[in-house]
C-alpha positions as a printed Julia matrix, in Angstrom:
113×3 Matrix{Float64}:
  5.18  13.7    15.2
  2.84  17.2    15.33
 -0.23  16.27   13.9
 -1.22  20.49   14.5
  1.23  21.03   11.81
 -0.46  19.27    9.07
  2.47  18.45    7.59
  1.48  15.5     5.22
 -0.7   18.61    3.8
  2.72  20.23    2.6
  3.87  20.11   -1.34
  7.17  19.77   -1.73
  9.79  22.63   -1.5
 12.14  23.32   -4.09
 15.36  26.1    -3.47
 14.78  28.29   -6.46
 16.12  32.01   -6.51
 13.23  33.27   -9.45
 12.62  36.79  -10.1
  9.16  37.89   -8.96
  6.67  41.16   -9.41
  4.22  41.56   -6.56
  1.66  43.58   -7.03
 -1.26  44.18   -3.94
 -2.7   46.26   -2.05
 -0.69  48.73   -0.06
  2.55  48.12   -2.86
  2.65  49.93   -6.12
  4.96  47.04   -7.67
  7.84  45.56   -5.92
 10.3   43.04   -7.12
 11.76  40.51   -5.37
 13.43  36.99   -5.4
 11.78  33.9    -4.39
 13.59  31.3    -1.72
 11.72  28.23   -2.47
  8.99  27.31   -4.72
  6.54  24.12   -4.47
  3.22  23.94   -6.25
  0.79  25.49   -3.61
  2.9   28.58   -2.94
  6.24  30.14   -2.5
  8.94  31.7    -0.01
  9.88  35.44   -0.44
 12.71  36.59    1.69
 12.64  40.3     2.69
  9.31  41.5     1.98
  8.12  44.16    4.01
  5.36  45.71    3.11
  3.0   42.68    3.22
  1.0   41.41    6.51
 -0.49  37.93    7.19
 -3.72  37.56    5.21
 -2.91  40.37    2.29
 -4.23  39.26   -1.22
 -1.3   40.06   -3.91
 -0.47  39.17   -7.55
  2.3   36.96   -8.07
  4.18  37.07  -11.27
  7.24  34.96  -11.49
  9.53  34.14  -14.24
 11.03  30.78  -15.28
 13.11  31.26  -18.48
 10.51  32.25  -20.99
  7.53  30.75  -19.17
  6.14  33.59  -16.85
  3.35  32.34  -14.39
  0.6   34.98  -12.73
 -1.81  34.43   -9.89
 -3.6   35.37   -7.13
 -2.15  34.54   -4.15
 -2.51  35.23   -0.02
  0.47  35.88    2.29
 -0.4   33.17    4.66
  3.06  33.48    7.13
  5.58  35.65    8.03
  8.96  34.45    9.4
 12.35  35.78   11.04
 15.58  34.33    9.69
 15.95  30.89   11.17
 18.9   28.99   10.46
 19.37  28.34    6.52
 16.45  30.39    6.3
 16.0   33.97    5.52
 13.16  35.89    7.02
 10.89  36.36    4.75
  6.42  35.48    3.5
  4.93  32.44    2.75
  2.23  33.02   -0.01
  0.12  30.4    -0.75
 -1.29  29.99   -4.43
 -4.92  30.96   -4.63
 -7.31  30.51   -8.33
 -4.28  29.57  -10.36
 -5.44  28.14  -14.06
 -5.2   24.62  -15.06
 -2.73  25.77  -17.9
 -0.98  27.9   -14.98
 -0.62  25.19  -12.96
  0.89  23.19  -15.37
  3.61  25.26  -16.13
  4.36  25.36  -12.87
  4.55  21.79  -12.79
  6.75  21.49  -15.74
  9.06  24.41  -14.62
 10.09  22.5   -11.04
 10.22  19.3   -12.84
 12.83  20.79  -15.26
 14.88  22.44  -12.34
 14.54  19.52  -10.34
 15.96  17.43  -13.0
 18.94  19.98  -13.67
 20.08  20.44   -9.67
């Protein structure tokens, strides 16, 4: 119904509380957990020290698979219902084999919830 969203552009969200490292510009190393999780990019609730269009590292753990890219804080948010306030990074330069594991790791939780 908004076309100005772009919302067929959106990969799917899955609820996932993961353990992340961010790493970026103004932050020494913080550590945080992760919201929701799709293939393009990620929710983190309660990051402060990030702005809208800051480059950061993203490292984020799934079991024993641990997944590191570039990424670009592309929104920030105020709590909203279920949702915590929070960034939306998007996933920038991620690997093929990267990528992958990804895939595999929201497969697996998808299959378990």
């Amino acid at each position: 119904m908004h076309p100005e969203k772009r919302w067929w552009l959106c990969a799917k969200r899955q609820r996932l509380d993961l353990p992340v490292t961010i790493d970026g510009t103004r932050l020494v190393s913080l550590r945080a957990r992760t919201f929701d999780v799709s293939l393009s990019g990620a929710f983190v609730p309660d990051l402060r020290d990030v702005g809208v269009g800051d480059w950061i590292t993203v490292r984020m753990k799934f079991g024993i698979t641990q997944i590191r890219c570039q990424a670009k804080v592309v929104r920030r948010s105020d709590p909203r219902g279920a949702y915590p306030g929070g960034v939306g990074v998007q996933f920038v330069n991620m690997s093929w084999r990267e990528r992958r594991d990804l895939r595999r790791c929201l497969e697996r939780s998808h299959a378990t919830l």
